[in-house]
C-alpha positions as CSV (number, residue, x, y, z in Angstrom):
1,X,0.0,0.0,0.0
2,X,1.6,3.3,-1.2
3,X,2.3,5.4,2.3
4,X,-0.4,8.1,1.5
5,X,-3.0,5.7,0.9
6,X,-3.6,4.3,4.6
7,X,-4.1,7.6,6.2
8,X,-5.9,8.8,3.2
9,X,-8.3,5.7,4.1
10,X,-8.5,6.1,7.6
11,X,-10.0,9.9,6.9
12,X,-12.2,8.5,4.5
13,X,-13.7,6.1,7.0
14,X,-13.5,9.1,9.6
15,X,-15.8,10.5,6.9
16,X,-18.0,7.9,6.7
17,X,-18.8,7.7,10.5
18,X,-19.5,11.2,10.6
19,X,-21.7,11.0,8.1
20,X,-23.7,8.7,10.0
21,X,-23.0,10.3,13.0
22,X,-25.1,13.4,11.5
23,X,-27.8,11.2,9.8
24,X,-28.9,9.4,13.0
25,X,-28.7,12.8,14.8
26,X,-31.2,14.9,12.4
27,X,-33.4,11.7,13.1
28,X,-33.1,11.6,16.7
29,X,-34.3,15.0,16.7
30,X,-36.9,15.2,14.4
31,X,-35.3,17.1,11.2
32,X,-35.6,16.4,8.1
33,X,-33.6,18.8,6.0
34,X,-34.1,17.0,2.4
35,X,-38.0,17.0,2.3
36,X,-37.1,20.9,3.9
37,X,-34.8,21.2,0.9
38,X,-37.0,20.0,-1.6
39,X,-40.1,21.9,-1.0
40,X,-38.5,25.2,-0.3
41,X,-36.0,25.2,-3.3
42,X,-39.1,24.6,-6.0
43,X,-41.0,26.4,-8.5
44,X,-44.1,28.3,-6.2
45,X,-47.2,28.4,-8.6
46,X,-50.6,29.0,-7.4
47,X,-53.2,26.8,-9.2
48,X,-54.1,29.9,-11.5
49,X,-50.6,29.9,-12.7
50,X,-50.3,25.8,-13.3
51,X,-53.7,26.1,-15.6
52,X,-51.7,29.1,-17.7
53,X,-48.7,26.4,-18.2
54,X,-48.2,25.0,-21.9
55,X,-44.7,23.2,-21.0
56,X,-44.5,21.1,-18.2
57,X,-41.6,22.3,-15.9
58,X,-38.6,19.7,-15.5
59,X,-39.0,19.8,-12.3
60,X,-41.8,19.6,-9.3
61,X,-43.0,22.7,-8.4
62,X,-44.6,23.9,-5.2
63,X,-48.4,24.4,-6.0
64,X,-50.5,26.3,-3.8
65,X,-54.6,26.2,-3.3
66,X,-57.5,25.7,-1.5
67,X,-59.1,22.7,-0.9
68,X,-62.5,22.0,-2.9
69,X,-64.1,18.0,-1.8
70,X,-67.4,17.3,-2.4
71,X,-67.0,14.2,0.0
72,X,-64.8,14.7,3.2
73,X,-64.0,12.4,6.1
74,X,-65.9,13.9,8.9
75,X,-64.0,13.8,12.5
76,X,-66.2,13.1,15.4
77,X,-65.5,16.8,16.7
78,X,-67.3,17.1,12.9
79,X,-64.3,18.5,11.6
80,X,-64.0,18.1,7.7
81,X,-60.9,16.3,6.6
82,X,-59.1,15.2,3.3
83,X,-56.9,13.2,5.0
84,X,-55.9,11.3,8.3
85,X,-53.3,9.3,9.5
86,X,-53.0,8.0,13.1
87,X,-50.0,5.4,14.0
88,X,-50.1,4.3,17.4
89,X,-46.9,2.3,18.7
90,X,-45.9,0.6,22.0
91,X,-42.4,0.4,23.7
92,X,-41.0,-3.0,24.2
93,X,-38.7,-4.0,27.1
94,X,-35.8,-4.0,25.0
95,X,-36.5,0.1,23.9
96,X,-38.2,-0.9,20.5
97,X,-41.3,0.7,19.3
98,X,-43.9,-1.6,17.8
99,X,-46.8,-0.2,15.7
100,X,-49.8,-1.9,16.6
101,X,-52.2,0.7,14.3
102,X,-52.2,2.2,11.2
103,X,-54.8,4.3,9.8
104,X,-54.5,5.9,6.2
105,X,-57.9,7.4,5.4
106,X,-58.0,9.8,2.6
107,X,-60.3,11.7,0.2
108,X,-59.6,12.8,-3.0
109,X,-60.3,16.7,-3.8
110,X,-59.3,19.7,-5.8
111,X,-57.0,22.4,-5.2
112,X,-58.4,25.7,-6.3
113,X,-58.2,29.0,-6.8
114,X,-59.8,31.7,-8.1
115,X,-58.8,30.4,-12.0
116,X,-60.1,27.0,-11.6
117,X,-58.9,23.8,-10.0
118,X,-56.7,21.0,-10.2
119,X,-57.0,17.7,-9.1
120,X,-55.4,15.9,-6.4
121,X,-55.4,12.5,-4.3
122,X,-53.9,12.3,-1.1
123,X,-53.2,8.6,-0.7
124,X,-50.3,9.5,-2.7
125,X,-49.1,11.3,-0.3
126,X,-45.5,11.2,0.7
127,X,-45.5,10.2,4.8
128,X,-45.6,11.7,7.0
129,X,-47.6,14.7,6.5
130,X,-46.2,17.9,6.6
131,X,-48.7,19.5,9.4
132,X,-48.3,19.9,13.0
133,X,-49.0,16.3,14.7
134,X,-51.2,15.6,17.5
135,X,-48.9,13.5,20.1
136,X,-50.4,11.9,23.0
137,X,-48.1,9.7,25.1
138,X,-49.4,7.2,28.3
139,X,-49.2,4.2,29.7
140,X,-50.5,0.9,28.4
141,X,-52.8,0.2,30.8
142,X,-55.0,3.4,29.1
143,X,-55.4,1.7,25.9
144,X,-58.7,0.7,24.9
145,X,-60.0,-2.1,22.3
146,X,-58.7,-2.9,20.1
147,X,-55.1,-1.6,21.2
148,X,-55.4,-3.2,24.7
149,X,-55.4,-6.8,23.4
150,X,-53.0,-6.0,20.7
151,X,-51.1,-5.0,24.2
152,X,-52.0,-8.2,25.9
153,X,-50.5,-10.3,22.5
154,X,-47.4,-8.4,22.4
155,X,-46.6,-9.2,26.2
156,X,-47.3,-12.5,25.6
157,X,-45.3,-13.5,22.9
158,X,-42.3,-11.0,24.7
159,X,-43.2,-12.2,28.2
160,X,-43.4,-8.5,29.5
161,X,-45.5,-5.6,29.3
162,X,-44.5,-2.7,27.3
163,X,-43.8,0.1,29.4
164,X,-44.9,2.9,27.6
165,X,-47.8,4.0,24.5
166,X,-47.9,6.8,22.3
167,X,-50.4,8.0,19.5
168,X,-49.7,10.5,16.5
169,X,-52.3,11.9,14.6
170,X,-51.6,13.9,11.4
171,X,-54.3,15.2,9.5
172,X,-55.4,18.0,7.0
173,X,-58.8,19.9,7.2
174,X,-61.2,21.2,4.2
175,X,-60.4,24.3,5.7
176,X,-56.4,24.3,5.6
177,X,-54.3,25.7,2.9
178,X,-52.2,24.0,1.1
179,X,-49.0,24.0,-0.2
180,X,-48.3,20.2,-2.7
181,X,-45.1,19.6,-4.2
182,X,-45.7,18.0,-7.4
183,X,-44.9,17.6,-11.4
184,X,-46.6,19.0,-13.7
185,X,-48.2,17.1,-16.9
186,X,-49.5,19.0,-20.1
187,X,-52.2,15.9,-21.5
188,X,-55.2,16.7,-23.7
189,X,-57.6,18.7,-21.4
190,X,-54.2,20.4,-20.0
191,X,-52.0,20.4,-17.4
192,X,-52.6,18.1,-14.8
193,X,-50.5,17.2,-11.4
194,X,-48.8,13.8,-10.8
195,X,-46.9,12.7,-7.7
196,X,-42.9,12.8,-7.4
197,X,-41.3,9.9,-7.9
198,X,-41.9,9.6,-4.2
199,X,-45.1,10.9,-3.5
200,X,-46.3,14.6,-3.2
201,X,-45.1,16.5,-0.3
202,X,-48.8,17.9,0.9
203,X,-48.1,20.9,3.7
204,X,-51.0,22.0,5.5
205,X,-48.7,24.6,6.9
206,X,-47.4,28.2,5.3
207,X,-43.4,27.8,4.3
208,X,-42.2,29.1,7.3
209,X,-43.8,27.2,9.5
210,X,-43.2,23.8,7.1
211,X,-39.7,24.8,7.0
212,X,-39.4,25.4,10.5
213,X,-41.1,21.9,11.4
214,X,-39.0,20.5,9.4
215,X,-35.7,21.5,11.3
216,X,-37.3,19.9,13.9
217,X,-37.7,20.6,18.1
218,X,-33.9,21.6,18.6
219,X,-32.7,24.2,16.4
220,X,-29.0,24.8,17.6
221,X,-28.8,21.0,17.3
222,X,-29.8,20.5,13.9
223,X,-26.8,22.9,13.3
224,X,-24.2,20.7,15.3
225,X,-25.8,18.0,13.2
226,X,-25.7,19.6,9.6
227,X,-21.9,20.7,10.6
228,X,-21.4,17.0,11.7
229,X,-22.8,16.1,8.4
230,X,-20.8,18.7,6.0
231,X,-17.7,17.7,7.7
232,X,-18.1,14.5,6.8
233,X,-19.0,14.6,3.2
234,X,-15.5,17.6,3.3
235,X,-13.3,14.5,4.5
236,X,-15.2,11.4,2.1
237,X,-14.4,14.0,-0.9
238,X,-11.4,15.4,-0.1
239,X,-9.7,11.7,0.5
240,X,-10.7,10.4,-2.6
241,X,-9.3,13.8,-4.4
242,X,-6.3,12.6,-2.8
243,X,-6.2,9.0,-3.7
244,X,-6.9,10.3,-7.2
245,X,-4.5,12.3,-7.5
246,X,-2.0,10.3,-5.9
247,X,-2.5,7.6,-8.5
248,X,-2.1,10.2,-11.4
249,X,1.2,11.7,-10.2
250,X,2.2,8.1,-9.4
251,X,1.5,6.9,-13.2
C-alpha cells in the first residue's frame, strides 16, 4: 500500500462515521432537511398559474390552493378532513417501538383558486404529512379495544409488558391551505398534477412554519448536526481527491 493511501483511508472512514453520526442525529431530533430542501428550493405556482402552463416544468413545483371535496371524512369533533393518518406504537422491554395501528384514510379533492382547480389524491401522499402532529403519550394500561389486546398479544409472545404508549395523529382539514409539491403534466384537457417519484409533499402549513417543522424541536442541534454532516461529506471528498491524485502523479 503506497504510504499516502492508509491515512488517506482512515479519513475516509472518519468521513463515513461522521456521516452517519449526523444522519442518525437529524433523526433523533426530528429534522428532516431534504424534504425541507426540496419543498423550499421549487418552483411556487398558485393553481391559476399551473392552468396558464403550456410546457411542463422539468421539475416539481410547489403548487399552492385551496381545498375543494365534495365528500370529506368527517371527524367526530365534525371536523371536515381530506386526509388522516393516526400510528399508534408501544415500547418493548428492549427500547423498541412496535406499531400496533395504522390508519390511512383519505379523500380525493381539488385544489383551487380563483382560475379553476386541479385535481389531487392524497393517498399518494409522501409520509408523514407535513402539518403539526397531534402527540399523546401514556401508559398501556389506558389503551382501549382494540389496542389493549394487541397489548396483551405483544406481552405474551415478549413475556413483558410494554412500558410505555404513544399516539400521532396527522391530518389535514377542508379548511387548511395547502402547499403540494408535485410535477406538472401538459395531457389533452391540460396540465394536470402527478406525484414525485416519491409521492407529493402535501403541507398544511405556510413555508415558514413547514420549514421550520422541518428543522425539527432543537434548532441549535440541527446545526451541530448539519456541521457533523458537512464535515463528513469535506473529509469522504477530499480523501478520494487525494487517492486520485495520488495515483495520477504516481502513473
Amino acid at each position: 500500500m503506497p504510504p499516502l493511501t492508509a491515512p488517506l483511508l482512515g479519513l475516509a472512514v472518519l468521513g463515513v462515521v461522521l456521516v452517519g453520526v449526523g444522519a442518525a442525529w437529524m433523526r433523533a431530533i426530528g429534522a428532516d432537511p431534504d424534504r425541507a430542501r426540496r419543498l423550499a428550493g421549487a418552483r411556487g405556482l398558485a393553481v391559476a398559474e399551473v392552468l396558464d402552463l403550456t410546457e411542463a416544468p422539468p421539475r416539481p413545483v410547489r403548487v399552492s390552493g385551496r381545498i375543494r371535496c365534495a365528500d370529506p371524512l368527517v371527524a367526530p369533533d365534525d371536523e371536515r378532513l381530506v386526509a388522516f393518518h393516526r400510528d399508534v406504537s408501544v415500547r418493548l422491554a428492549d427500547g423498541r417501538w412496535r406499531t400496533i395501528e395504522r390508519v390511512r384514510e383519505t379523500r380525493s379533492f381539488e385544489l383551487w383558486d380563483h382560475a379553476g382547480s386541479l385535481a389531487l389524491d392524497p393517498a399518494r401522499a409522501a409520509e408523514p404529512l407535513i402539518t403539526i402532529p397531534l402527540v399523546w403519550e401514556g401508559s398501556p394500561a389506558e389503551l382501549v379495544e382494540p389496542h389493549s389486546a394487541a397489548v396483551a398479544r405483544l406481552a405474551a409472545e415478549s413475556g413483558t409488558m410494554p412500558d410505555a404508549a404513544r399516539a400521532v395523529t396527522r391530518s389535514i382539514s377542508v379548511v387548511d391551505p395547502l402547499l403540494v409539491l408535485a410535477r406538472v403534466e401538459i395531457g389533452p384537457d391540460g396540465p394536470h398534477l402527478v406525484p414525485p417519484r416519491d409521492g407529493y409533499l402535501v403541507s398544511a402549513l405556510e413555508l415558514d412554519a413547514a420549514m421550520r417543522l422541518l428543522g425539527g424541536s432543537r434548532r441549535r442541534q440541527l446545526v451541530l448536526a448539519i456541521a457533523t454532516l458537512a464535515a463528513g461529506s469535506v473529509l469522504i471528498a477530499g480523501a478520494l481527491l487525494a487517492v486520485l491524485l495520488a495515483g495520477v502523479l504516481g502513473a
